[in-house]
C-alpha positions in Angstrom: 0.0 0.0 0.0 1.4 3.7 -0.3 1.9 5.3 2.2 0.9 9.3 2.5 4.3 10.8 2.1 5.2 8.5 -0.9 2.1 9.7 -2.6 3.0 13.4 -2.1 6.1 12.8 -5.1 7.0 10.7 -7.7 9.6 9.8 -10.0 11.4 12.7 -12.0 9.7 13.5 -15.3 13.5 14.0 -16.6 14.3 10.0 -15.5 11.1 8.9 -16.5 11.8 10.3 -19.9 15.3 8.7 -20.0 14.1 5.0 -18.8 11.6 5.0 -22.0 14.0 6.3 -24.4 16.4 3.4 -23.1 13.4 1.1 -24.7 13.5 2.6 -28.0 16.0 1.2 -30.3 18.1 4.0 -31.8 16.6 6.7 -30.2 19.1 10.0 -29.6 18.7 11.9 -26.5 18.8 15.1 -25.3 16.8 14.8 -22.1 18.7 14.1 -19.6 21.8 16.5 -18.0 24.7 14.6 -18.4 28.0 16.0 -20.1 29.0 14.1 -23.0 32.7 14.2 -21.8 34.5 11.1 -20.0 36.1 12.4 -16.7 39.6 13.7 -17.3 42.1 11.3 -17.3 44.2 12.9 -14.9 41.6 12.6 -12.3 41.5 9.3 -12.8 44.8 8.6 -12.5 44.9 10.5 -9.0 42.1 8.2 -8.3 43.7 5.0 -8.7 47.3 6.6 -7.0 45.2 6.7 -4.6 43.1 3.1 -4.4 46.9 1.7 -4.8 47.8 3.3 -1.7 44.7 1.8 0.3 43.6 5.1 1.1 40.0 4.6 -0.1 38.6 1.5 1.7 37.3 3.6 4.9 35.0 6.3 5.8 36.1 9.7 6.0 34.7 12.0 9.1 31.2 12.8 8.3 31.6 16.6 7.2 34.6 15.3 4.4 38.2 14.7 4.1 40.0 17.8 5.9 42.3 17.9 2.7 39.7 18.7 0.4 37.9 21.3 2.5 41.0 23.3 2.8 41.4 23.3 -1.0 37.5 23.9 -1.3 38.0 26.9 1.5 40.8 28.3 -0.9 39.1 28.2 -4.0 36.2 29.5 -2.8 38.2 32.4 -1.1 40.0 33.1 -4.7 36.3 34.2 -5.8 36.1 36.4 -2.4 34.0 33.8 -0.4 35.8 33.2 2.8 34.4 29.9 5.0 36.5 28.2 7.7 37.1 24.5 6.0 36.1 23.2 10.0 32.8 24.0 10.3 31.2 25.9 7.4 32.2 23.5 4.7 30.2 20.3 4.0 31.5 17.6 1.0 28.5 16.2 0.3 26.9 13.1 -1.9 26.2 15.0 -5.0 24.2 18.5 -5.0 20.4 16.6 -4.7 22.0 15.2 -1.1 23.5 18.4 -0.2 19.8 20.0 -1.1 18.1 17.5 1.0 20.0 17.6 3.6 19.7 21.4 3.5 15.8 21.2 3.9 15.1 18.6 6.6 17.5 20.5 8.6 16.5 23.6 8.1 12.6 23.7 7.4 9.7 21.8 9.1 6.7 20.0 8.1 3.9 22.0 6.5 6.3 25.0 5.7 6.7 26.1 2.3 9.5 27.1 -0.1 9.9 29.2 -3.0 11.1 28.2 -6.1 11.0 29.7 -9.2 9.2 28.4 -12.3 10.6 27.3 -14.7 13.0 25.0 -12.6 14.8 21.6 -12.2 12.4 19.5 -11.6 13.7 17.4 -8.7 13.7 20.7 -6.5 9.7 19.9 -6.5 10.6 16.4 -5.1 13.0 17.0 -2.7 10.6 19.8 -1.3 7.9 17.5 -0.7 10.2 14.7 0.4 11.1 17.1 3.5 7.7 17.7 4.0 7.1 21.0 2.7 5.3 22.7 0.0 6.6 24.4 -3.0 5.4 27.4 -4.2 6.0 29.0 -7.9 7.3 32.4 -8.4 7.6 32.9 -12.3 9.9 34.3 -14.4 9.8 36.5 -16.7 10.1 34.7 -20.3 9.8 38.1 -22.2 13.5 39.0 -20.3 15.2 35.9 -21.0 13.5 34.0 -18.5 14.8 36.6 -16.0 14.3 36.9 -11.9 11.0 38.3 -10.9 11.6 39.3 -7.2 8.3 40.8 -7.0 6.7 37.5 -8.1 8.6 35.7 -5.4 7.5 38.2 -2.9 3.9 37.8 -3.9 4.2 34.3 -3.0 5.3 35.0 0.7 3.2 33.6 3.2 3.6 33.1 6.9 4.6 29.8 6.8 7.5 30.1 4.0 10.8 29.2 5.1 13.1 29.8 2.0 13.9 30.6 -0.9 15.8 28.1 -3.6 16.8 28.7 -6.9 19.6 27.6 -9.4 22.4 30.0 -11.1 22.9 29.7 -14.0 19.0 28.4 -14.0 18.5 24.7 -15.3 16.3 24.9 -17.7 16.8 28.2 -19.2 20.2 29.1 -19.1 19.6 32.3 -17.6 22.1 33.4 -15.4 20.5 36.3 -12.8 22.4 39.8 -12.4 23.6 40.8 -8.7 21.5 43.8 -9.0 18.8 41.0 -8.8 20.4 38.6 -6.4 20.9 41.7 -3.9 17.2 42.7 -4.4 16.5 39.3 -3.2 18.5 39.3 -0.5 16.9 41.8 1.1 13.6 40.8 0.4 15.0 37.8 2.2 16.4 40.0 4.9 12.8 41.6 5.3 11.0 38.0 6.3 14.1 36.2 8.0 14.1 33.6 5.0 16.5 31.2 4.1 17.9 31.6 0.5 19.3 28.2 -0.8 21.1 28.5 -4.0 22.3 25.5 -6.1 25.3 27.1 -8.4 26.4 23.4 -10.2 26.7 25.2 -13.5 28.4 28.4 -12.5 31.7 27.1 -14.5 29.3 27.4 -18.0 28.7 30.8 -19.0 29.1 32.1 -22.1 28.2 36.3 -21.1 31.1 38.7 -20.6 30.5 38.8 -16.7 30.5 35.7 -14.8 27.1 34.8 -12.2 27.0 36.6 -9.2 26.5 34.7 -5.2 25.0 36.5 -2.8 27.5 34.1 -0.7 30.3 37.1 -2.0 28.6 39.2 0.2 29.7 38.8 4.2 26.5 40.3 5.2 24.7 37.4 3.8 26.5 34.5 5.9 24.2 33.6 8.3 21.0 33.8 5.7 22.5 31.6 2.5 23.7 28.4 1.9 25.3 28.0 -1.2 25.6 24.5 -2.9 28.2 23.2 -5.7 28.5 20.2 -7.2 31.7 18.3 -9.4 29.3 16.2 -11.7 28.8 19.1 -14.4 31.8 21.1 -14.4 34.8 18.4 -14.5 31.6 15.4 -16.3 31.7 13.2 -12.8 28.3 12.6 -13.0 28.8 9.1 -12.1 31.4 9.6 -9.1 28.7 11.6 -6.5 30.6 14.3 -4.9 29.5 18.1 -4.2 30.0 20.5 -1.5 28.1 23.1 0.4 29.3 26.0 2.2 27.3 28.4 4.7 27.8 30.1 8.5 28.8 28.0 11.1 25.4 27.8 12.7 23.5 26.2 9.3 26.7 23.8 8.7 26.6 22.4 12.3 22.3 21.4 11.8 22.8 20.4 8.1 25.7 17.7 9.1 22.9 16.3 11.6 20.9 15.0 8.3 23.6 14.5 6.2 25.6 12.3 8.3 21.7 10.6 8.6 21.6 10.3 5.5 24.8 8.9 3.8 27.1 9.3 7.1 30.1 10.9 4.5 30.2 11.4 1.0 32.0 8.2 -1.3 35.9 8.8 0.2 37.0 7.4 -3.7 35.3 10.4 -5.0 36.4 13.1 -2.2 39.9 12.2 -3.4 38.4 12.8 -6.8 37.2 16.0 -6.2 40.6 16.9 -5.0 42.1 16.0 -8.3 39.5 17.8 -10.1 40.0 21.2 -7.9 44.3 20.8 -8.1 44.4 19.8 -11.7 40.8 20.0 -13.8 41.0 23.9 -14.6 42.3 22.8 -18.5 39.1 20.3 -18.4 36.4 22.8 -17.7 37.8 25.6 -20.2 37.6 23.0 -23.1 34.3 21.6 -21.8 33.2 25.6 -22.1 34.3 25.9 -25.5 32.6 22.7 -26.6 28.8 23.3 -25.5 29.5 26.9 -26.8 30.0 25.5 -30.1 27.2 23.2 -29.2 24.8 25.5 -28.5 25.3 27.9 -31.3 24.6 24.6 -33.6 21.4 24.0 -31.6 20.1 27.5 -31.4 20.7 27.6 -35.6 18.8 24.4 -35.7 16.0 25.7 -33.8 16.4 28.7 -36.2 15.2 26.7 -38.8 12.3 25.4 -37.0 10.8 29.2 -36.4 7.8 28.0 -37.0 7.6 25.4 -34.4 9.7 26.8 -31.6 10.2 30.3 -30.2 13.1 30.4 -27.7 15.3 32.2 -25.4 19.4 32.3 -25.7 20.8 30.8 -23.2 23.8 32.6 -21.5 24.4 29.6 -19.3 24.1 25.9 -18.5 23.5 23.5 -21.7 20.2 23.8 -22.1 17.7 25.3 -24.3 14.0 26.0 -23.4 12.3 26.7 -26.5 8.4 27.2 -26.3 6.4 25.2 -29.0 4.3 27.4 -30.5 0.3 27.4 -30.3 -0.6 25.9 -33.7 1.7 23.3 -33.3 -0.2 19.8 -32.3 0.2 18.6 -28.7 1.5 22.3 -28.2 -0.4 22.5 -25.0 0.4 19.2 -23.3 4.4 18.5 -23.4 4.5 15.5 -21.7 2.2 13.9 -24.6 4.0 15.9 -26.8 7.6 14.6 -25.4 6.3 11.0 -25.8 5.0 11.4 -29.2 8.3 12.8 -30.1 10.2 9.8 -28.9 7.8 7.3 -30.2 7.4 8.5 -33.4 10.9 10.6 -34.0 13.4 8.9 -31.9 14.3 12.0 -30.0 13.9 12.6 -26.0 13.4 15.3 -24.8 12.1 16.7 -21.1 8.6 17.8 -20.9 8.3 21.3 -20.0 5.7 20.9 -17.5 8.2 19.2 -15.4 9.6 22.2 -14.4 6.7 23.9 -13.0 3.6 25.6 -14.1 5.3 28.1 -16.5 7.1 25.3 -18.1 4.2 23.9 -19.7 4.3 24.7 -23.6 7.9 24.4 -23.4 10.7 21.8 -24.0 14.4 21.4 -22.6 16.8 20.3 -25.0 20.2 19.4 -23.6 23.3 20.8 -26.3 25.8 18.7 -23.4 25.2 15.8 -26.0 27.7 15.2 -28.8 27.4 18.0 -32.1 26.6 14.5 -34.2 23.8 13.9 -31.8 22.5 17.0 -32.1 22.7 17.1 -35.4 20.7 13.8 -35.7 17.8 14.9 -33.3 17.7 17.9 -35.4 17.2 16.3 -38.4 14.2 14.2 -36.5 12.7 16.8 -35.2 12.3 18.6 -38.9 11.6 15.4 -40.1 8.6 14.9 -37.8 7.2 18.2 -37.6 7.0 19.0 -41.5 4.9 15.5 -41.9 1.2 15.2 -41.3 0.1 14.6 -37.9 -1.4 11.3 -39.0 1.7 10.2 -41.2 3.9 10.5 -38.0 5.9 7.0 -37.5 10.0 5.8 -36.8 11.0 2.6 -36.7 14.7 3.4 -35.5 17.6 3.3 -37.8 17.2 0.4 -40.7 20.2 -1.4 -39.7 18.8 -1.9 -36.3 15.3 -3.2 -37.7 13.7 -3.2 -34.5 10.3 -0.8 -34.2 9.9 1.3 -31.0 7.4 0.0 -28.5 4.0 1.7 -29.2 3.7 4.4 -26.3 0.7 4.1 -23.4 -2.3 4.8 -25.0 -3.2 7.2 -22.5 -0.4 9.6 -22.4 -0.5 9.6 -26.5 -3.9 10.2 -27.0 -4.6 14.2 -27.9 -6.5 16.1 -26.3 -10.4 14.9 -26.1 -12.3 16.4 -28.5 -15.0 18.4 -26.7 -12.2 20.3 -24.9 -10.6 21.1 -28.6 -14.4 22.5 -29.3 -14.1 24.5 -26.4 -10.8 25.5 -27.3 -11.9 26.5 -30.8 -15.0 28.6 -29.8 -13.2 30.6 -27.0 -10.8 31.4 -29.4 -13.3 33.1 -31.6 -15.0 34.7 -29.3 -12.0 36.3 -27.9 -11.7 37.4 -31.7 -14.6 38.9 -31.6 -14.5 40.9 -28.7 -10.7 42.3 -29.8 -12.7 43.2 -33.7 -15.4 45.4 -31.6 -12.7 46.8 -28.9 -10.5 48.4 -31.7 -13.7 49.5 -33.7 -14.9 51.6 -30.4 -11.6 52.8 -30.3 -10.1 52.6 -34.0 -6.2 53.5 -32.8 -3.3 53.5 -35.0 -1.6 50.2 -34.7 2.0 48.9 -35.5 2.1 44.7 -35.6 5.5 43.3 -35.6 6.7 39.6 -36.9 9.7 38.0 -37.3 12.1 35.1 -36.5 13.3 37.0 -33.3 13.8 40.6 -32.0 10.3 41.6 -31.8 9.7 41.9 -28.1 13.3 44.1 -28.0 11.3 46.1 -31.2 8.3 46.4 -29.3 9.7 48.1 -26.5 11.6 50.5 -28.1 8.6 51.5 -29.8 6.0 51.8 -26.6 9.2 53.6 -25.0 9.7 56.2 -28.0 5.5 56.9 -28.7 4.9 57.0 -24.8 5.9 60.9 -24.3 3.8 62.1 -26.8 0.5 59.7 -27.1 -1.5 57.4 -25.1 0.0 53.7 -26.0 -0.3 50.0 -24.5 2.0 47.8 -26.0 1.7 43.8 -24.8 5.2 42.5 -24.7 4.3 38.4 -25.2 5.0 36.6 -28.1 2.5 34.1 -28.8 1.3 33.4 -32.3 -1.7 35.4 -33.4 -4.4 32.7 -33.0 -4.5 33.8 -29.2 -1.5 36.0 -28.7 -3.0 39.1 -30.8 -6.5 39.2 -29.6 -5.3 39.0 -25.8 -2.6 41.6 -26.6 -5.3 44.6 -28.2 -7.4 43.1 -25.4 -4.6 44.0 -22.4 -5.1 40.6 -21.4 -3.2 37.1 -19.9 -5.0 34.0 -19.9 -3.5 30.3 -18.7 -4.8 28.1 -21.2 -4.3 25.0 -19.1 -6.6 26.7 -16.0 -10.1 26.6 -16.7 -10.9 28.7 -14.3 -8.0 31.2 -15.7 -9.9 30.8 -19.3 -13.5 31.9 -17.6 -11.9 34.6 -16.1 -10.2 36.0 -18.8 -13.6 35.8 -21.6 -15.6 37.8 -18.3 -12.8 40.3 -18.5 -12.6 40.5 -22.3 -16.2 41.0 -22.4 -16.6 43.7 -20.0 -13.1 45.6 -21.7 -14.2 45.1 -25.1 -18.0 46.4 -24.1 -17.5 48.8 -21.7 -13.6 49.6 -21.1 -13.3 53.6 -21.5 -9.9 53.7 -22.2 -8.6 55.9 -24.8 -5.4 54.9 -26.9 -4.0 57.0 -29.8 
């Protein structure tokens, strides 16, 4: 039977994705998050220097081997962080451990913490798993998927208990300004809040400036715990080793759990991580270089694709977040989407709704895959999309001659259709009511399309007609089916609320009937 905390989660949407792929012969993947790099050779070597020498076989004390603390305290202190490697430094089993551990120590049941949405999707899990709640703060998708700190403080309630998000963000790429990250730090200081931040892809960013911590700041000590992990940067996914770092206080309840939970992190990959730190620096600048490359081939793929995908550059990470666009079958449900995808183009890729409420629409493509891989799931991808809905089928590469199993009926069916009715009708009414809200009015309008650069467009334009008439400008970029009405409208709607959709045709109906405002 389950129990009542095993029914509160459930397995990542990013694993589950991975397990099915494995079932499909041939299938290319860019779901899940794993370099495509072996680790460096000369941390292996160190390694086995080091299993030679017996010096492996035992545990270490619980908070890490004192070695590699001091060389995390001095790296860290070469970036202006200084933590005392007894007692604020914690080598942990990988960043998800170090995260867990964070939370039961630091929150209680039935508290709730804020996380922004779009984000990794395990951060939901390991919330729950602790016993709290997560609440979604969204970003702002027209800025790059940037930090709304007003968003996050709307979602402040009395029983919130921190604040956790990822820099560069997983799975947009965005990396957050420290104009930003100190304007959350002190609406952190405001409610005495936690801020947790998990930085395991700080080493790829491809901006001028590199991310900013709030853990630079001294001030912020006792308030942030700041979390790294050596899977991404030096492609040790498999060896299980990260690190946090926070004021004495938060270290000394956080080793409570961890030692609980895995009692110290794997010693052979503490040693590890001390190879990586003393020699890995040439590693991680050609690992840069490569998903650079990488994702300048996948951005000029999905280039190609305008008319499926809209998307954001990423300045960080290796993933891409591209939103499917409305017309686009399935467009509305990615997890059916994702699964048609891999069942009928040999591609995996991560639904967006994995990664919150805002990530719905969306789909993360990893670029940490090899540039032949990409180049192959590209080539799906336009494959599938440019034939008929119904015409849609992949039976893996010839030379393998082995057809995919069919996917579960249930997560491949679209959507039913009386909600596609509904759909369809709303639509035109909304149509409707935007036709009689510009013939009340009958303003000058400027539409703008493209490939990209029209929200940057659109702004300049509000900014420069502002001063001298009366203008609204919408800044979204949805295709015109829904987008435009709902833009000459002044309107948002979340299509996959119903509640949202009522809302939104009450308020159309009143603007478009009785809304006095006057535009030029």
């Amino acid at each position: 039977m389950p129990t009542r905390r095993s029914r509160t989660f459930e397995l990542s949407p990013i694993k589950e994705i991975e397990i099915a792929a494995a079932r499909v012969a041939g299938a290319v993947s860019l779901a899940q998050g794993i370099p495509d790099f072996d680790t460096p050779a000369v941390i292996k070597d160190y390694v086995v220097e080091k299993m030679a020498a017996g010096e492996a076989a035992r545990y270490s004390l619980a908070p890490g081997l004192q070695e590699l603390r001091e060389q995390v305290a001095e790296s860290l202190a070469e970036e202006g962080m200084h933590y005392d490697p007894d007692g604020e430094i914690l080598i942990t089993a990988g960043a998800i451990e170090a995260i867990a551990a964070t939370l039961f120590a630091l929150t209680e049941p039935g508290q709730e913490v804020i996380i922004p949405s779009p984000s990794y999707a395990s951060y939901q899990q390991v919330i729950r798993l602790a016993g709290c709640e997560p609440r979604f703060a969204p970003l702002d998708e027209e800025r790059n998927f940037d930090l709304d700190v007003e968003a996050i403080a709307r979602q402040i309630t009395p029983r919130t208990a921190a604040i956790f998000y990822c820099n560069p963000n997983n799975p947009t790429g965005t990396i957050y300004s420290r104009e930003q990250s100190l304007e959350l730090m002190a609406l952190a200081e405001r409610h005495g809040l936690i801020v947790i931040t998990d930085e395991v892809y700080r080493d790829f960013c491809y901006a001028a400036q590199p991310p900013f911590t709030p853990a630079q700041e001294a001030a912020f000590r006792g308030r942030v715990v700041r979390i790294f992990s050596f899977s991404k940067a030096y492609a040790m996914t498999g060896w299980r080793v990260g690190y946090l770092h926070a004021e004495r206080s938060l270290v000394s309840r956080i080793l409570k759990a961890h030692d609980s939970l895995v009692t110290c992190a794997p010693v052979i990959s503490q040693h590890a991580a001390m190879a990586a730190l003393a020699f890995g620096g040439a590693a991680i600048e050609e690992f840069r270089a490569a998903y650079r490359q990488r994702r300048d081939l996948m951005l000029a793929g999905l280039d190609g694709m305008s008319h499926i995908f809209d998307y954001q550059k990423p300045d960080g990470a290796y993933f891409v977040f591209p939103r499917v666009k409305d017309p686009v079958a399935l467009s509305a449900d990615s997890r059916a989407l994702a699964l048609d995808l891999l069942h009928n183009a040999g591609v995996a890729v991560v639904p967006g709704v994995a990664f919150g409420p805002t990530g719905e629409s969306h789909l993360r493509l990893s670029f940490g895959r090899s540039g032949e891989d990409i180049e192959l799931a590209l080539g799906r991808l336009r494959d599938y999309f440019e034939r008929p809905a119904a015409a849609r089928s992949w039976s893996g590469p010839a030379r393998e001659g082995a057809a995919p199993p069919p996917a579960p009926a249930s997560k491949r069916a679209p959507a039913p259709p009386m909600r596609v009715l509904l759909r369809r009708a709303a639509v035109a009414y909304l149509q409707l009511l935007a036709r009689l809200y510009l013939w009340r009015r009958r303003p000058g309008i400027v539409a703008i399309a493209g490939n990209r650069g029209k929200t940057v467009m659109k702004r300049v334009l509000t900014r420069a007609l502002e001063p001298h008439f009366r203008v609204r400008s919408n800044p979204r970029s949805y295709n015109t089916e829904i987008g435009l009405p709902l833009a000459v409208l002044g309107l948002e709607i979340d299509p996959r609320a119903w509640h949202s959709i009522a809302r939104t045709l009450f308020k159309a109906t009143l603007r478009a009937l009785f809304g006095r405002e006057r535009l030029d």
